[in-house]
C-alpha positions in Angstrom: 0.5 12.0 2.9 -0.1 8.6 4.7 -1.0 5.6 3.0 -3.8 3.2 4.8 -5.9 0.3 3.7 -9.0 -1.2 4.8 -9.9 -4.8 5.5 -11.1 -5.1 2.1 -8.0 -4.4 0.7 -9.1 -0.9 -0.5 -5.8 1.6 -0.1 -6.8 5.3 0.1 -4.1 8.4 0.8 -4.9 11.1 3.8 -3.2 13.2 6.3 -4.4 10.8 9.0 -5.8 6.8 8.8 -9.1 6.6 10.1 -10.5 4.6 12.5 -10.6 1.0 11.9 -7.9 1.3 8.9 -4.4 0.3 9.2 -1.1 2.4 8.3 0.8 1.1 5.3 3.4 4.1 5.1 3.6 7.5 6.6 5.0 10.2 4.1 4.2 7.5 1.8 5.4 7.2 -1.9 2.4 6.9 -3.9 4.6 5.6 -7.2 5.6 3.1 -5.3 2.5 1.8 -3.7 1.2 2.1 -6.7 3.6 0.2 -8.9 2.8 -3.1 -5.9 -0.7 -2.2 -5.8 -3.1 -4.5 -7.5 -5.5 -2.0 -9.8 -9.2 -2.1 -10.5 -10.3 -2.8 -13.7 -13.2 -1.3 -13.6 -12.3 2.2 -11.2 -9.2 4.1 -10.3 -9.2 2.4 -6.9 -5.9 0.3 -5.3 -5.7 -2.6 -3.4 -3.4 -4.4 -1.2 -2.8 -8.0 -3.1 -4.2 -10.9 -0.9 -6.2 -8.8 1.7 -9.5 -9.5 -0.9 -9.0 -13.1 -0.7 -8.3 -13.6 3.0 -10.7 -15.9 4.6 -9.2 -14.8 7.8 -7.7 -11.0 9.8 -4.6 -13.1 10.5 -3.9 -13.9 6.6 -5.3 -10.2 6.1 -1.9 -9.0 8.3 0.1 -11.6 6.4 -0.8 -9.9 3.3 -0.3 -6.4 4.3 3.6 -7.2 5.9 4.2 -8.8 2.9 3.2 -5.1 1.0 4.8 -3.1 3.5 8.2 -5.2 3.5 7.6 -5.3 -0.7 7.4 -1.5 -0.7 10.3 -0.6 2.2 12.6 -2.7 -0.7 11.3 -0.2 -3.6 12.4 3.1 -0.7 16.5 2.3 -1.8 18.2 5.8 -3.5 18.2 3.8 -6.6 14.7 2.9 -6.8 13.8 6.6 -5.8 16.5 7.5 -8.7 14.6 5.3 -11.3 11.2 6.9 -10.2 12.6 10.8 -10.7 11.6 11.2 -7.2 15.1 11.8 -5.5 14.9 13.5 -2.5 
């Protein structure tokens, strides 16, 4: 399952990203994203911290390299041993 995001921020989980979203993590861990994701209060829905608030694309990318570097730390063994989730 991939792991994409929307300019709003808004990070949903499908076999492919759609047009006009951008790829956070193929064969992503969803634990993980979700553990760095920022929640809703008032849904079940995940965003990517600082996309929301970016007054521009280019701080919009900022924000999303600093998620995706965030989460390739949490993808160690023992992380994955922490989760349960060996592999």
């Amino acid at each position: 399952m991939n792991a994409y995001v929307w300019r709003s921020g808004l990070i949903e989980f499908d076999s492919i990203a759609p047009l006009g979203a951008l790829l956070i993590s193929e064969a992503a861990n969803r634990e993980i994203i979700e553990v760095l994701a920022r929640h809703s209060r008032v849904s079940n829905k995940l965003f990517v911290p600082g996309i929301p608030e970016a007054d521009t694309d280019f701080e919009a990318m900022e924000a999303l390299l600093a998620f995706q570097r965030e989460y390739q730390k949490r993808l160690t063994p023992s992380y994955l041993t922490m989760l349960g989730d060996e592999k």
